[in-house]
C-alpha positions as CSV (number, residue, x, y, z in Angstrom):
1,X,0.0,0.0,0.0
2,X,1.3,3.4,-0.9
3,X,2.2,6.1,1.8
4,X,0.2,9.7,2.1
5,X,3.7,10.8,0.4
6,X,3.6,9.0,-2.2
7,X,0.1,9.6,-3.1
8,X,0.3,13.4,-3.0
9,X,4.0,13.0,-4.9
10,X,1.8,11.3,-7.7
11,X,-1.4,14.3,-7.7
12,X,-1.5,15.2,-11.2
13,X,-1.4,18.8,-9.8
14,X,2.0,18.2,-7.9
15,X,4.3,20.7,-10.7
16,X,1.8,23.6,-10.3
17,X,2.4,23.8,-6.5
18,X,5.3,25.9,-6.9
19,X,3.6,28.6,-8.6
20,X,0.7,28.8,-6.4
21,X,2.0,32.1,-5.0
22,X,0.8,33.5,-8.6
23,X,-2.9,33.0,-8.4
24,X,-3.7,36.3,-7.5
25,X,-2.7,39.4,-9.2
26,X,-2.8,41.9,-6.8
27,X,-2.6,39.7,-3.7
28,X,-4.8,37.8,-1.4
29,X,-5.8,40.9,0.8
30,X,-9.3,42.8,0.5
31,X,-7.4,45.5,-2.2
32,X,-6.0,43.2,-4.0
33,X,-9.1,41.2,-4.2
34,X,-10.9,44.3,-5.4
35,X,-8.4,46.0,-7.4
36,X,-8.3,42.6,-9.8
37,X,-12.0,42.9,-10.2
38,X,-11.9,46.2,-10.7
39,X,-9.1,45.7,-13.7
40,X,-10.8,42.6,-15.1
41,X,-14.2,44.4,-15.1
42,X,-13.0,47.1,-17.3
43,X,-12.8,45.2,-20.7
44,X,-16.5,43.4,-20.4
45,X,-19.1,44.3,-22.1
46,X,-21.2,45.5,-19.5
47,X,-18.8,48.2,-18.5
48,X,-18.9,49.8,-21.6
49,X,-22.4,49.6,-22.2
50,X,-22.6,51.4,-18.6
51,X,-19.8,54.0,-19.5
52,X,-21.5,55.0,-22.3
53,X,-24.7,55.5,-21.0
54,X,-23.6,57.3,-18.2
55,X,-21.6,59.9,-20.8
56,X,-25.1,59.9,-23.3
57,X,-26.7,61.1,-20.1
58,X,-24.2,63.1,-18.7
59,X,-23.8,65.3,-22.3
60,X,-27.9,65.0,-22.6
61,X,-28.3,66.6,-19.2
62,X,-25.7,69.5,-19.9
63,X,-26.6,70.3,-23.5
64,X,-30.5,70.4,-22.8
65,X,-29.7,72.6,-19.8
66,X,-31.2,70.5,-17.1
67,X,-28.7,71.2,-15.5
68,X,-25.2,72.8,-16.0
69,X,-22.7,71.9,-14.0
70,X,-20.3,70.5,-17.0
71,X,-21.3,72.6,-20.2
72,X,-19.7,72.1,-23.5
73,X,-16.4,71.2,-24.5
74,X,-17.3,69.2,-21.4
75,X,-13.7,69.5,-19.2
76,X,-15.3,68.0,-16.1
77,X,-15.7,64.8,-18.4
78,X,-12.6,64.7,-19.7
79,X,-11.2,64.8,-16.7
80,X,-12.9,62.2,-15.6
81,X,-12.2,60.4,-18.7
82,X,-8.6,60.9,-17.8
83,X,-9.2,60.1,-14.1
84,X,-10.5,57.0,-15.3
85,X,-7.2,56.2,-17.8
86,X,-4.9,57.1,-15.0
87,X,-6.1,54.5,-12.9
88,X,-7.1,52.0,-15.2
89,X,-4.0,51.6,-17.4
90,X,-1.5,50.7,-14.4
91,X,-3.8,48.7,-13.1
92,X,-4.7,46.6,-16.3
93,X,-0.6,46.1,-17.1
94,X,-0.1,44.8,-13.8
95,X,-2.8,42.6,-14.5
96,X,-1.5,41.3,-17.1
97,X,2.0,41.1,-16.4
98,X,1.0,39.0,-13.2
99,X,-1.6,36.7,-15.7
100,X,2.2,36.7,-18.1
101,X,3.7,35.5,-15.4
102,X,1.0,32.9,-14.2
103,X,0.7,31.6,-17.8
104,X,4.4,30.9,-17.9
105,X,4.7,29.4,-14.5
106,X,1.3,27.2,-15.4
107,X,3.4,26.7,-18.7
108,X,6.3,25.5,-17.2
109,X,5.0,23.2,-15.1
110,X,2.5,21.4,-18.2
111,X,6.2,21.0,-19.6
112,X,7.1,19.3,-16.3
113,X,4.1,17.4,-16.4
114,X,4.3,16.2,-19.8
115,X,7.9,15.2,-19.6
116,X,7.0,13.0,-16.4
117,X,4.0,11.3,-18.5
118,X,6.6,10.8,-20.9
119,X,9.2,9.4,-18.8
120,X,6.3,6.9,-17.4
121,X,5.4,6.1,-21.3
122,X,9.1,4.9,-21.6
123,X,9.1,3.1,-18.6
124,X,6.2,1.3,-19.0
125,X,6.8,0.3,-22.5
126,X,10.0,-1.0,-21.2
127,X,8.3,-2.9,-18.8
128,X,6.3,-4.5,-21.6
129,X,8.9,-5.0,-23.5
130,X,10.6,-6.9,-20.3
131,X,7.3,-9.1,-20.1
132,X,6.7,-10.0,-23.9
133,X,10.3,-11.3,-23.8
134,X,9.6,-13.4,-20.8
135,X,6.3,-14.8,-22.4
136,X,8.5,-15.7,-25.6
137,X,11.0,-17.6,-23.2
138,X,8.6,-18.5,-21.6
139,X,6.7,-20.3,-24.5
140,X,9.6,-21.7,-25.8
141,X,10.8,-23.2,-22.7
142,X,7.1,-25.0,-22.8
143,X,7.7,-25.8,-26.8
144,X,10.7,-27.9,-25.7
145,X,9.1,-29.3,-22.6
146,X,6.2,-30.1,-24.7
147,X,8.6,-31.7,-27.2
148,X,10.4,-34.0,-24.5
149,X,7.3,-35.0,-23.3
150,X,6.3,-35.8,-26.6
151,X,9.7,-38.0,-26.9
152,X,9.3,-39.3,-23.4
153,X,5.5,-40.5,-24.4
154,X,7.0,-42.5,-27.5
155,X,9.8,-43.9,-25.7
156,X,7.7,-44.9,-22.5
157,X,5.2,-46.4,-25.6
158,X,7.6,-48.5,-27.7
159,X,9.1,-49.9,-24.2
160,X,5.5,-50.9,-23.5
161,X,5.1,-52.5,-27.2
162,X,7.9,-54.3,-26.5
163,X,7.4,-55.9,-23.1
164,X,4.0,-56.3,-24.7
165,X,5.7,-58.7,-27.7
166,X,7.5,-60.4,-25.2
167,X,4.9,-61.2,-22.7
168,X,2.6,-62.0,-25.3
169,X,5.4,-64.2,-27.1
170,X,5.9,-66.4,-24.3
C-alpha cells in the first residue's frame, strides 16, 4: 500500500504547487481582491455599455440645460475620462503582467508534467517489452518441454510395445 507521500507526490497537480504564489494578481488581501475585479471588469461588455450610458446622459443633461454643471467642451468629463485612464491603465498592465507571469509558471509546469507522463510512457513500454520477452522464453521453454514430453511419451510407448511382444510371445 502506498504512503500519504507518495500519493500526494503522484497528484496530477504536484508541478503547479510551486507557482501557487501567482494565483492572485494583486494579492490575497481585500485591495488586491478588489483591485483585480476592478481591472478585469473594465474590458467586459457591460462596463462599456454602462460607461456610455452614463456619458449619453451626462452630455444630454448638460446640453439640454437641465442642469449645468459641466457645459460644453465638457472639461469636467474629460477629466474624468482621464481620471479614469490614470487608474485604469496601471492597473490593467499589472494585471496582465501578473496573468504573463501565471501563464508561464502554469506553462512550465505542463512541460514538467508532460515530460513526467513521458518518462512513465518509456518506462512502461519497457516494462512491456521486459514481459513480452519473458512470455516468448517462456513459451519456448514450454515448446521444448512439450517436445520432451512428446519424446518421453513414445519412448515410454515402444518400451510398452515391447514388453507387450514379449509377454505375449511367451
Amino acid at each position: 500500500m502506498r504512503s500519504d507521500a507518495q500519493a500526494v507526490s503522484r497528484h496530477h497537480f504536484r508541478f503547479h504547487a510551486p507557482h501557487a504564489h501567482l494565483s492572485s494578481a494583486f494579492g490575497d488581501d481585500w485591495f488586491g481582491v478588489r483591485a483585480e475585479r476592478f481591472a478585469r471588469f473594465f474590458g467586459t461588455p457591460t462596463f462599456l455599455i454602462v460607461q456610455t450610458v452614463l456619458v449619453g446622459i451626462w452630455i444630454l443633461l448638460n446640453v439640454v440645460g437641465l442642469t449645468h454643471f459641466d457645459v460644453y467642451p465638457f472639461i469636467l468629463l474629460n477629466l474624468a475620462f482621464s481620471l479614469q485612464a490614470a487608474y485604469a491603465a496601471p492597473l490593467i498592465l499589472l494585471a496582465q503582467t501578473r496573468q504573463a507571469d501565471r501563464d508561464k509558471a502554469l506553462a512550465d509546469a505542463d512541460a514538467q508534467h508532460r515530460e513526467a507522463l513521458a518518462q512513465a510512457s518509456i518506462e512502461r513500454q519497457e516494462l512491456a517489452a521486459k514481459q513480452a520477452a519473458q512470455i516468448i522464453e517462456l513459451l519456448d521453454q514450454n515448446t521444448r518441454l512439450t517436445q520432451l514430453t512428446q519424446q518421453l511419451s513414445q519412448g515410454i510407448k515402444a518400451l510398452t510395445d515391447d514388453i507387450h511382444r514379449k509377454v505375449v510371445s511367451v
